[in-house]
GUBA-191188 format. One line per field, with one value per residue (C-alpha): chain; x, y, z; residue number from 1. Coordinates in Angstrom, 3 decimals, padded with zeros to 6 digits. Layout:
N
c	A;...
u	X;...
v	Y;...
w	Z;...
k	NUM;...
//
This chain:
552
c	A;A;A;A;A;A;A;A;A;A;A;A;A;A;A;A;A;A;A;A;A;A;A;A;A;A;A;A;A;A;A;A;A;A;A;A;A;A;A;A;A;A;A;A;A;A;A;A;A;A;A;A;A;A;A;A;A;A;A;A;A;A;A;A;A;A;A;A;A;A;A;A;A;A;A;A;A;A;A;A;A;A;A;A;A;A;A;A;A;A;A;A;A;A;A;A;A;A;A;A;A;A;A;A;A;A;A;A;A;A;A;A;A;A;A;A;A;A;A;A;A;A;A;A;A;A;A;A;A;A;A;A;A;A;A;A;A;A;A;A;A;A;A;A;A;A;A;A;A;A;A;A;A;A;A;A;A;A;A;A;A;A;A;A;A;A;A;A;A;A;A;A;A;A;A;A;A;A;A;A;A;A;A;A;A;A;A;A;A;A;A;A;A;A;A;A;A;A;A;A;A;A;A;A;A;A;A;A;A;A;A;A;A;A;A;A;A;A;A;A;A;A;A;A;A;A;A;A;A;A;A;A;A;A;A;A;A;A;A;A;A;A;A;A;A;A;A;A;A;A;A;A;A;A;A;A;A;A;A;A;A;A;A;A;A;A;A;A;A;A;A;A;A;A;A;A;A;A;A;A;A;A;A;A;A;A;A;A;A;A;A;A;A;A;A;A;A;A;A;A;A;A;A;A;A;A;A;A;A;A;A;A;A;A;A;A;A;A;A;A;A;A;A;A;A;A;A;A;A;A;A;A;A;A;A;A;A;A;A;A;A;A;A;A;A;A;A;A;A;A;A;A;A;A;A;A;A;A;A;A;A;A;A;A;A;A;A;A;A;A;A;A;A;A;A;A;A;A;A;A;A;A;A;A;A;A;A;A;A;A;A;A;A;A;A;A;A;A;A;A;A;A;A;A;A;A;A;A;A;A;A;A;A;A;A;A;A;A;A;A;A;A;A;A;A;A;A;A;A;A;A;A;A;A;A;A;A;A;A;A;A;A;A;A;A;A;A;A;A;A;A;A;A;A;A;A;A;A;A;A;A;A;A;A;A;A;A;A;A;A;A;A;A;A;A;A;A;A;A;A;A;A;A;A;A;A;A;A;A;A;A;A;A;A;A;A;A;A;A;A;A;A;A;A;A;A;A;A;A;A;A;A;A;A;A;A;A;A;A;A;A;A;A;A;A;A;A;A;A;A;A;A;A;A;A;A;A;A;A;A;A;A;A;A;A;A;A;A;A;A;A;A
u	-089.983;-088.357;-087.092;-089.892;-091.901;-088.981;-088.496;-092.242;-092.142;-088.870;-090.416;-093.633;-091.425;-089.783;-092.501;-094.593;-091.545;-089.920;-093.145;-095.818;-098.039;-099.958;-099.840;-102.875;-103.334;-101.272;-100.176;-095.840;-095.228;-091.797;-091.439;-089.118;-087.865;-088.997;-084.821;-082.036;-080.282;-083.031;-081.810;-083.196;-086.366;-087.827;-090.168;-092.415;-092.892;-091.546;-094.070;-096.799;-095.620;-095.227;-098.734;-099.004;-095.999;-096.288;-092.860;-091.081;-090.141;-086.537;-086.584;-088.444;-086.770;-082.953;-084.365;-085.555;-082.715;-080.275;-082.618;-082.985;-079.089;-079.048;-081.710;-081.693;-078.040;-078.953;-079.061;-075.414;-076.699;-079.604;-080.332;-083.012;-083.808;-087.038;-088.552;-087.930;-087.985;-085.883;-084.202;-082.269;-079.172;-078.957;-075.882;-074.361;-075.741;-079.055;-080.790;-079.840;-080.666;-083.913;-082.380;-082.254;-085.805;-087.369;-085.141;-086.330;-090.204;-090.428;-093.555;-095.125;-092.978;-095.558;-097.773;-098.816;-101.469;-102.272;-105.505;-105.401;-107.835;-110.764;-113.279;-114.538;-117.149;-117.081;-119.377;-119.122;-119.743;-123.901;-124.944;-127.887;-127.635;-129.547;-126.495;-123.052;-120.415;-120.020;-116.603;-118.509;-118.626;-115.189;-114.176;-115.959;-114.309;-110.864;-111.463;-113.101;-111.141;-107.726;-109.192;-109.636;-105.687;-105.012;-106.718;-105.675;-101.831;-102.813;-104.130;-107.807;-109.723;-111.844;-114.508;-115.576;-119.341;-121.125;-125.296;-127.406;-129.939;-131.966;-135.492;-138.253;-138.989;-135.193;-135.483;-139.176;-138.065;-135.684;-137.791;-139.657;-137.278;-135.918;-139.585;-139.747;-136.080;-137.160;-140.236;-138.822;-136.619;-139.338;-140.699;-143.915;-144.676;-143.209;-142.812;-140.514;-140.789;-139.690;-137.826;-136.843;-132.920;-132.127;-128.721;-127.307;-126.687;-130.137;-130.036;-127.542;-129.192;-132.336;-130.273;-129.054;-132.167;-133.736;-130.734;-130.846;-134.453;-136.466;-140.100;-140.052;-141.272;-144.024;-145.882;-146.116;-148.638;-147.290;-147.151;-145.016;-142.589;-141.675;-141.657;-138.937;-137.047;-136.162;-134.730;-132.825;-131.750;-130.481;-128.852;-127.028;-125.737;-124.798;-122.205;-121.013;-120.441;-118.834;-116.313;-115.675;-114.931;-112.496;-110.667;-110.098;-108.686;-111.707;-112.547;-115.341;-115.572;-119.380;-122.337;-125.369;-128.825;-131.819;-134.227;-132.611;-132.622;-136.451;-136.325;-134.686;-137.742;-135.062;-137.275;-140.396;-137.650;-136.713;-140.080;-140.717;-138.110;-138.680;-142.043;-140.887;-138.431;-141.570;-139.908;-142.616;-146.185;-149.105;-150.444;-152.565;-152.791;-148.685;-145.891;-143.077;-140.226;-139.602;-136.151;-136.176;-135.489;-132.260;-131.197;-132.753;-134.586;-138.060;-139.784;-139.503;-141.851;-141.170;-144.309;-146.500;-150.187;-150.316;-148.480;-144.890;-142.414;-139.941;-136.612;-135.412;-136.785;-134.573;-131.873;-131.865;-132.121;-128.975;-127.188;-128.970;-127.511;-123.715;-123.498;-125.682;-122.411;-120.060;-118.593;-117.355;-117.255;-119.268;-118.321;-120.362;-119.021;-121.931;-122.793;-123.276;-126.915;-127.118;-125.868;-128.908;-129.515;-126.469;-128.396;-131.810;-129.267;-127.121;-131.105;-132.270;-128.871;-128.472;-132.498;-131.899;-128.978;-125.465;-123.475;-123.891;-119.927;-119.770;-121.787;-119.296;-120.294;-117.581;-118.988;-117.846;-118.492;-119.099;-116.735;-116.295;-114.203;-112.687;-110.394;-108.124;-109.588;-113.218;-116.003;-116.619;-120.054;-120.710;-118.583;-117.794;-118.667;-122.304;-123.490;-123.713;-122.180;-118.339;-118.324;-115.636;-114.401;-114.129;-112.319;-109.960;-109.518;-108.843;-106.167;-105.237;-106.546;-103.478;-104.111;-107.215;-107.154;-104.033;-105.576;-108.975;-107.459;-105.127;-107.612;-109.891;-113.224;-115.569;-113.850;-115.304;-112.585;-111.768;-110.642;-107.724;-108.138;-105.681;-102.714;-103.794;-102.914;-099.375;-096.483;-094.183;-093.281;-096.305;-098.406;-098.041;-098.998;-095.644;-093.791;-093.972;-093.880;-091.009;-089.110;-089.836;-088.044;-085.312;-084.625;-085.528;-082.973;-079.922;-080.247;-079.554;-077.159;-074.800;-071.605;-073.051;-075.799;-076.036;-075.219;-077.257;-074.921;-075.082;-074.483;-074.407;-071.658;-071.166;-074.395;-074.041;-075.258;-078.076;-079.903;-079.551;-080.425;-083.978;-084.538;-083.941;-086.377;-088.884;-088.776;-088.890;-092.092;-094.041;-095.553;-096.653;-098.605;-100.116;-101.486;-102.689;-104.153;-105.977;-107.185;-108.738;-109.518;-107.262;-105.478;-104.897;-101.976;-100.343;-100.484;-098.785;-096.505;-095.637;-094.826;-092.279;-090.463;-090.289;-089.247;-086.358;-085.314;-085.027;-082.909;-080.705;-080.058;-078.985;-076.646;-075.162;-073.951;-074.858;-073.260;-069.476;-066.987;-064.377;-066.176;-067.711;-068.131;-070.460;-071.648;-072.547;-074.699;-076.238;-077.220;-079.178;-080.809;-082.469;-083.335;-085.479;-086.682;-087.671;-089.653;-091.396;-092.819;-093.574;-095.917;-097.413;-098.803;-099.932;-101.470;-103.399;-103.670;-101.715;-098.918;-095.076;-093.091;-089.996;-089.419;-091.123;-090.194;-088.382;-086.383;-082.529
v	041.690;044.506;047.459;049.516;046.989;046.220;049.336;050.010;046.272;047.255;050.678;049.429;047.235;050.173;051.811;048.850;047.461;050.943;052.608;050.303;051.656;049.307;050.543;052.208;051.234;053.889;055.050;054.038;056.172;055.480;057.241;058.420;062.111;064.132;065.599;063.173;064.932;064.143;060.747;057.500;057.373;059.301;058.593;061.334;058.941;061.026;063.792;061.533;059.952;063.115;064.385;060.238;060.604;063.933;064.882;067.107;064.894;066.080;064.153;060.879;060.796;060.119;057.330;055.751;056.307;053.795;051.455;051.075;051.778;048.285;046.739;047.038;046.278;048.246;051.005;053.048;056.666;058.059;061.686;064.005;066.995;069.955;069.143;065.289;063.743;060.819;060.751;057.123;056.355;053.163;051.189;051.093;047.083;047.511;048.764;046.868;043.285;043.874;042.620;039.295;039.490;040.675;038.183;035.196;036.287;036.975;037.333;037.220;039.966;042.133;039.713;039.781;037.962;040.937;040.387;037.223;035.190;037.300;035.727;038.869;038.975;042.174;042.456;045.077;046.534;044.621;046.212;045.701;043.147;045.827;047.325;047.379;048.595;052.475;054.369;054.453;050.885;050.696;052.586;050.444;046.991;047.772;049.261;046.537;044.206;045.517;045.873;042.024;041.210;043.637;041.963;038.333;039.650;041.120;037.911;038.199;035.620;037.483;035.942;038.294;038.402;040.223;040.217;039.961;042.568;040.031;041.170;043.661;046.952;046.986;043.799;043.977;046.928;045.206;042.728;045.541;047.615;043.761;043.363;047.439;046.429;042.918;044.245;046.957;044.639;043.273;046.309;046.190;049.245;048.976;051.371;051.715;052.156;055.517;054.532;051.485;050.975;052.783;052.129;050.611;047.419;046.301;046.943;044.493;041.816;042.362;041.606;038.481;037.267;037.768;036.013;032.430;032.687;034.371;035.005;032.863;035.935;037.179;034.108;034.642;036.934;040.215;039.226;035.988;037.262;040.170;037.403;035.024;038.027;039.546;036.331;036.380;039.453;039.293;036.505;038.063;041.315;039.349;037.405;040.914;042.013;039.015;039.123;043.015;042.227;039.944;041.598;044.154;041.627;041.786;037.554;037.144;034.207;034.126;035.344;035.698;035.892;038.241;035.902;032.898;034.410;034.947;031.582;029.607;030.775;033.575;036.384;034.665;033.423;036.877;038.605;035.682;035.733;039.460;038.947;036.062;039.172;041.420;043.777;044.163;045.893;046.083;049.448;050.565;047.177;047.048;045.498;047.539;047.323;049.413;050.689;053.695;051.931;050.721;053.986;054.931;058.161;056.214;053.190;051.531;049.218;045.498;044.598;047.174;046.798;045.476;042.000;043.030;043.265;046.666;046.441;046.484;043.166;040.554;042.789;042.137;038.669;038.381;039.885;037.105;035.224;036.468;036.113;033.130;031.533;032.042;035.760;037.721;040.717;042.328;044.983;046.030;048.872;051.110;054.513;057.546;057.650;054.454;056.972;056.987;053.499;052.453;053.034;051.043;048.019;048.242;048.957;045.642;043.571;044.848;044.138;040.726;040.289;041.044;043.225;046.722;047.177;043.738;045.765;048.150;050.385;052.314;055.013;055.015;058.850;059.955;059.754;063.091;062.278;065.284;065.526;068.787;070.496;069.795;067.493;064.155;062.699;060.927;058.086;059.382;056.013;055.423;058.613;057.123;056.882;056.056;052.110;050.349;048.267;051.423;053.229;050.264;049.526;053.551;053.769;050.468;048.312;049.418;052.816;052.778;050.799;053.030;056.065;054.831;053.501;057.026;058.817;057.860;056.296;058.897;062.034;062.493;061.823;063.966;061.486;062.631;061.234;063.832;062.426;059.105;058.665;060.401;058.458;060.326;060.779;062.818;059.603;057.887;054.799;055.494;056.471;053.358;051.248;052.694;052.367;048.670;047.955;050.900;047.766;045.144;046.794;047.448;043.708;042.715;044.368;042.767;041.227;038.590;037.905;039.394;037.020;038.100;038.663;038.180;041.943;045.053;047.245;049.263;050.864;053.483;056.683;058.652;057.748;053.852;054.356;056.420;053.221;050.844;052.485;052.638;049.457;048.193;050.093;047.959;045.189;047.716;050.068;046.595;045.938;049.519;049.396;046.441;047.458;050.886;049.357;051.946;050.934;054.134;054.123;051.902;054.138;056.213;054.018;053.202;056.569;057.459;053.695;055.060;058.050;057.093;054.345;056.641;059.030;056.133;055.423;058.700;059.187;055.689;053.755;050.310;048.412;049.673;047.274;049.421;048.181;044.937;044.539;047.285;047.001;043.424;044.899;048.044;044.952;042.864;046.178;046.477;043.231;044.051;046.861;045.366;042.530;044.917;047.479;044.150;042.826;046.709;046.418;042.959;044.316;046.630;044.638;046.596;044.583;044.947;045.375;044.013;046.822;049.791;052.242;054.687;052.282;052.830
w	027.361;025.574;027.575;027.945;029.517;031.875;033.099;033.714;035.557;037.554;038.899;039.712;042.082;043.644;044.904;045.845;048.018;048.863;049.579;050.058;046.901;044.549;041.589;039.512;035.872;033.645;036.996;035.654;032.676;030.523;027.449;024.614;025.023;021.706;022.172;022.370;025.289;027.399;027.479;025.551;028.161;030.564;033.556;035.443;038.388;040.806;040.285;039.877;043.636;045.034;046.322;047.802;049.419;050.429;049.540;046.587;043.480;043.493;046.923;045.536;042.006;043.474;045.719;042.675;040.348;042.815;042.769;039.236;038.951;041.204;038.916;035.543;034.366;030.690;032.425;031.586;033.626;034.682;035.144;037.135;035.081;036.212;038.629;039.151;035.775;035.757;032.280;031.137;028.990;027.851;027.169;023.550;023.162;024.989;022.618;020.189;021.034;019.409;016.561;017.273;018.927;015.738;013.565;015.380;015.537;011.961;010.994;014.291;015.798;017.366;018.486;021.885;024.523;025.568;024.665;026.743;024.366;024.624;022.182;020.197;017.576;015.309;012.842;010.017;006.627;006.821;003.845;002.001;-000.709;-003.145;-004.543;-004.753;-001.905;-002.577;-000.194;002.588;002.392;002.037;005.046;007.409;005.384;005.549;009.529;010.469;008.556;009.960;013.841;013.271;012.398;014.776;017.849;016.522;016.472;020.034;021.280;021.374;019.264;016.854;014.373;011.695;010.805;007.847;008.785;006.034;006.271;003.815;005.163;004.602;002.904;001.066;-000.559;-001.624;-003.303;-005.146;-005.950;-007.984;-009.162;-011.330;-012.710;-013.809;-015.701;-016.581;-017.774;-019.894;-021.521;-022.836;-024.644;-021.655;-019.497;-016.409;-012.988;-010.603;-007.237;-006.126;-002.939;-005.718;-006.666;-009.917;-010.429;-014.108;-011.638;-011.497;-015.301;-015.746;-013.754;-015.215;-018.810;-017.123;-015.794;-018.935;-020.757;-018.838;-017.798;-020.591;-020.075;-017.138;-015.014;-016.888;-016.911;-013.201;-011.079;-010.262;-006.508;-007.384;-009.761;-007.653;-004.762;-006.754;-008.631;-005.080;-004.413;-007.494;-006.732;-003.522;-004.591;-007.407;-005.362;-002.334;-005.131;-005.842;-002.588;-001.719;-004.880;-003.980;-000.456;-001.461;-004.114;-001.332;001.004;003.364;004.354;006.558;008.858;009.528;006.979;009.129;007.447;008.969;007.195;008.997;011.912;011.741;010.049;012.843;015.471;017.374;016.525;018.458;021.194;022.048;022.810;024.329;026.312;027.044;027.720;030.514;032.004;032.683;030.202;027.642;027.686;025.537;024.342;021.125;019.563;019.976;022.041;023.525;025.267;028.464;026.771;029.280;032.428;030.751;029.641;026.271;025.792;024.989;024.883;021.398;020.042;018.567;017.128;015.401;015.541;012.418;013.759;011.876;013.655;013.634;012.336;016.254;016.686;014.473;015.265;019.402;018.411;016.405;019.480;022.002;019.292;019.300;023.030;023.198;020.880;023.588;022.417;025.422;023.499;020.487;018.508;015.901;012.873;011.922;009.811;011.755;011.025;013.073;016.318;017.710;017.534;020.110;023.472;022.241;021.303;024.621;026.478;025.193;026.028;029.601;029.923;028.758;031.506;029.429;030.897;029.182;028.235;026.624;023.704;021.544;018.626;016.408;014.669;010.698;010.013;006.571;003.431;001.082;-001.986;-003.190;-006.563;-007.223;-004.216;-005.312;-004.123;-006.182;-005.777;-008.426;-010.798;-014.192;-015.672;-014.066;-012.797;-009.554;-006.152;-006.648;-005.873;-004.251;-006.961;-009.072;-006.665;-006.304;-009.854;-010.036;-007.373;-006.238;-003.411;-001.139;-001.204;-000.581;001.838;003.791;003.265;004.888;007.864;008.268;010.085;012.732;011.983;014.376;012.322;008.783;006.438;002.899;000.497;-001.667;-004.865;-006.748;-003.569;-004.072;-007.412;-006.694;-007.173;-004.591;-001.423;-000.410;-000.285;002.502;001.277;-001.470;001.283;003.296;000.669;-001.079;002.324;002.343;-001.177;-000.585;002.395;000.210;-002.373;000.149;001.488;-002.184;-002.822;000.287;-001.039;001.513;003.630;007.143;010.005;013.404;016.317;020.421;020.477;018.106;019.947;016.512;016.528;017.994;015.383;016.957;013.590;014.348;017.841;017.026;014.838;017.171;019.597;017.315;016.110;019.865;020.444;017.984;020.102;022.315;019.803;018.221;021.862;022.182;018.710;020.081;022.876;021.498;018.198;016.143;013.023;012.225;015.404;012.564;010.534;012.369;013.266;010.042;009.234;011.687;010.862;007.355;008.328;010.830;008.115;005.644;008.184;009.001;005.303;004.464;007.300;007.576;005.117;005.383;002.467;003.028;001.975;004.229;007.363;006.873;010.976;010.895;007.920;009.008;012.195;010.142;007.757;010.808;011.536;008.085;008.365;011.728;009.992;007.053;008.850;011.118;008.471;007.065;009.894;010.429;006.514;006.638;009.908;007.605;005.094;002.874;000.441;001.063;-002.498;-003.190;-005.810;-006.763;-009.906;-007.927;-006.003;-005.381
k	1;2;3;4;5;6;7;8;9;10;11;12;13;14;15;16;17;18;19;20;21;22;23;24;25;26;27;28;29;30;31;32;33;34;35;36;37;38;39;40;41;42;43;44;45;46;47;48;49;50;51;52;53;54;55;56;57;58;59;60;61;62;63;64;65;66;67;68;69;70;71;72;73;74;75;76;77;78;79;80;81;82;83;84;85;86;87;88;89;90;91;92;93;94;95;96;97;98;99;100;101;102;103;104;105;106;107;108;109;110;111;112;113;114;115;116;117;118;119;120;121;122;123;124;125;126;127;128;129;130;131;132;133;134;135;136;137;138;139;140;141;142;143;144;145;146;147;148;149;150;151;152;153;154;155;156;157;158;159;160;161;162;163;164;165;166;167;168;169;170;171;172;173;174;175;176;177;178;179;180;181;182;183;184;185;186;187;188;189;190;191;192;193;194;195;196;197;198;199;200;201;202;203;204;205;206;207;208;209;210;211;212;213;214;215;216;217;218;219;220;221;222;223;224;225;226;227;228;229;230;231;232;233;234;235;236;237;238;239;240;241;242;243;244;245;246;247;248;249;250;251;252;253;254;255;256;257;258;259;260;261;262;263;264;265;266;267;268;269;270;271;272;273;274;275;276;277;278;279;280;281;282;283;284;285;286;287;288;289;290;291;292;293;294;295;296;297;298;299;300;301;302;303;304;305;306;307;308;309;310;311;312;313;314;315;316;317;318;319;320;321;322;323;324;325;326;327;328;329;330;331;332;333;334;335;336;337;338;339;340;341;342;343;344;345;346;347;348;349;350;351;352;353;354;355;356;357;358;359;360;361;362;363;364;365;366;367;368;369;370;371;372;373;374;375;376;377;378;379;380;381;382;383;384;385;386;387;388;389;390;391;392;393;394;395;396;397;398;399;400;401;402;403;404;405;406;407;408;409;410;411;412;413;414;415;416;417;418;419;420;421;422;423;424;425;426;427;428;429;430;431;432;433;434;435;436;437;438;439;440;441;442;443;444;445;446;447;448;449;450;451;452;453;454;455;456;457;458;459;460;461;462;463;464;465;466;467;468;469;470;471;472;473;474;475;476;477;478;479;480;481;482;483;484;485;486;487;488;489;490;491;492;493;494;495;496;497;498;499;500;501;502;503;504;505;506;507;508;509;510;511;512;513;514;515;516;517;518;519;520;521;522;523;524;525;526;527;528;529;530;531;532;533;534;535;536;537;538;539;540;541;542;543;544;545;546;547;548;549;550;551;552
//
């Protein structure tokens, strides 16, 4: 438990024993004073206790400063400041014995059951296998990809799932967009469909269709080829994706076909089921679901009158699916044009008997790539949409990643390409990483390796003692980061630790031959430093250096 926690634990003791109050959620607040001289934490409590108590916080806060002068033997002074704030100094070792806590967690320093095992299932990115993975693509992999670490560091036990939206009016058209290309390769007039797929990458698997298959296709009826080239197709771009999603460090855990689905029977089994429920009706040659008692803003129809089914249908059976597999929670990533879509989904679950809330959508918002102050649309090399790969290839998979997960994923995000090519200080993504081997770079250059210590009495520099606070924060912001599905609080996070490590460098110097004592503990703190910016990248999914260019 590091000290935050035990304070918050030791107050919410005080007032249930002193005065009888159980204690709300949120209710205990202990935080770090933006000045120094405010002490190194401060509690509101007694203001928060003083309309249930009926009395003035100056009154309240004093009672609670002996106790937790009895209590909580880190405690060197305490001080009431306002109007009852109860401000904490900490004694010179205190803070400090995070050292030894983040030395002998390594790489799991942060981790957390806060999430007490929760079995989640997110599922994310989904895209059509018609194409290849374009930025706004690649905000919603590296989100969802980085929620997932987070909540496993956290505690919960998340799966990762990409659905295969393998089905229906997309794919067809793929299937005849390949015999317009296949065709034309041929020298044979061809069209394309105008809601088709026009991009140079159907080109290129035409080419390679062409090249291991030959005239195989045009021996065929129109209706077959298109039939067995869709196939091919799909087959070919779902490779892609899957080699793209890699290469940017995205695994997935489950792939999840739509045409299985409707394969396996589940589509049937769900209106059935629905149907069984009373929750279904007949009108104009269609069935629909009563989506309005649940919530939604209409009734929505499953199966048109001409016997298809909408693209509703196999979807509300994938989700009887996810919780049917034991998932407590699901949490699906979509585009902001799916918005509207969120209450028909959570309609159909709560129908069907699963609780509403155990249904989560985050929003991705939209993506605008902008290069010296101007909007980029399009890729130099293709005329197209910028694809992932390209913009990886361009900037590296690292920033691109950081810089997606900086911002949160309901605000619409300008993408800096001119910033993300920087090599300085200005980048974030340079910034933290640079800190990392400017660590990396003063542990190697120790006449001898640091040895941890039962205390570190030396450290005493306000500079050392903003770092150890921060770095004793960490497990804390991984579990909030969790909880609220927000990578971009590491981020943040990893901002500041940059920030106070470069501080601490420049005011204290850590290799000094003069005071090897010290020099020994300042050591052991960069060593807790350097693991825990290491965790909050890998938490990200963002790489750690060793050494960079600029490195000192």
């Amino acid at each position: 438990m590091n000290i935050e926690d035990k304070l918050v634990a030791v107050i919410k003791a005080i007032i249930k024993e002193k005065y009888q109050i159980e204690n709300e959620e949120g209710m205990v607040m202990v935080e770090i004073p933006k000045d120094n001289s405010n002490g190194d934490y401060s509690t509101n409590i007694a203001m928060r206790l003083a309309k249930l108590l009926k009395r003035p916080p100056f009154q309240i806060a004093p009672e609670i400063k002996d106790e937790l002068l009895k209590r909580v033997d880190e405690i060197e002074k305490i001080d009431i400041a306002g109007p009852g704030f109860i401000n904490f100094w900490l004694k010179k070792d205190a803070m400090a014995n995070v050292i030894n806590t983040v030395i002998q967690a390594g790489n799991k320093y942060g981790h957390s059951n806060s999430g007490t095992g929760l079995k989640v299932l997110e599922e994310y990115v989904s895209a059509n296998p018609t194409g290849p993975l374009h930025c706004g693509h690649a905000r919603g992999a590296c989100w969802g990809d980085s929620v997932a670490r987070i909540l496993n560091a956290a505690g919960y036990k998340c799966t990762r799932e990409y659905y295969i939206n393998d089905a229906g009016a997309q794919i067809l058209n793929l299937g005849k967009s390949l015999l317009g290309r296949y065709k034309e390769l041929f020298g044979l007039p061809f069209t394309l469909p105008e809601d088709g797929y026009h991009g140079p990458d159907v080109i290129e698997i035409a080419k390679q269709i062409k090249e291991e298959e030959g005239d195989k296709y045009l021996k065929m009826s129109e209706e077959d080829a298109i039939e067995a080239l869709k196939e091919v197709g799909k087959k070919l771009e779902l490779e892609r994706i899957r080699k793209d999603l890699a290469f940017y460090r995205c695994e997935f855990d489950s792939w999840i076909s739509e045409k299985w689905i409707t394969e396996q029977g589940l589509v049937e089994k769900a209106v059935e089921k629905m149907k069984e429920m009373g929750l279904l009706y007949e009108k104009d040659g269609a069935i629909w679901f009563e989506a309005t008692k649940y919530g939604d803003d209409k009734d929505r129809v499953l199966r048109k009158s001409d016997g298809y089914y909408t693209y509703m249908t196999p979807d509300i059976a994938n989700h009887i699916y996810k919780f049917d597999r034991g998932y407590d929670l699901l949490v699906n990533i979509w585009g902001a044009d799916h918005h509207g879509y969120i209450p028909r989904m959570k309609a159909a679950m709560e129908a069907l008997g699963y609780p509403r809330e155990n249904l989560q959508v985050d929003i991705c918002q939209m993506v605008r790539m902008v290069e010296n102050g101007q909007e980029v649309k399009m890729s130099k090399r293709t005329g197209n949409a910028i694809t992932l790969r390209e913009l990886c290839e361009d900037i590296g998979v690292d920033c691109a990643r950081y810089f997606f997960l900086s911002k949160a994923l309901d605000t619409h995000l300008d993408f800096d390409l001119t910033l993300a090519r920087t090599r300085s200080n200005d980048n974030p993504v340079y910034y933290a990483q640079y800190a990392y081997a400017r660590i990396c770079s003063v542990l190697r250059q120790a006449e001898k390796p640091y040895e941890t210590k039962e205390s570190y009495s030396l450290l005493a520099d306000p500079k050392e003692i903003d770092l150890l606070k921060h770095i004793n924060t960490f497990t804390d912001v991984v579990a909030e980061a969790a909880a609220t599905r927000s990578p971009n609080k590491i981020c943040n996070y990893i901002q500041k630790l940059a920030t106070y490590f470069h501080s601490f460098y420049g005011a204290c110097k850590i290799n000094d031959k003069n005071a090897p004592e010290l020099s020994n503990e300042r050591l052991c703190l960069a060593e807790a430093t350097r693991i825990t910016l290491a965790n909050a990248l890998e938490l990200l999914g963002v790489s750690a250096p060793e050494v960079m260019a600029k490195e000192d």
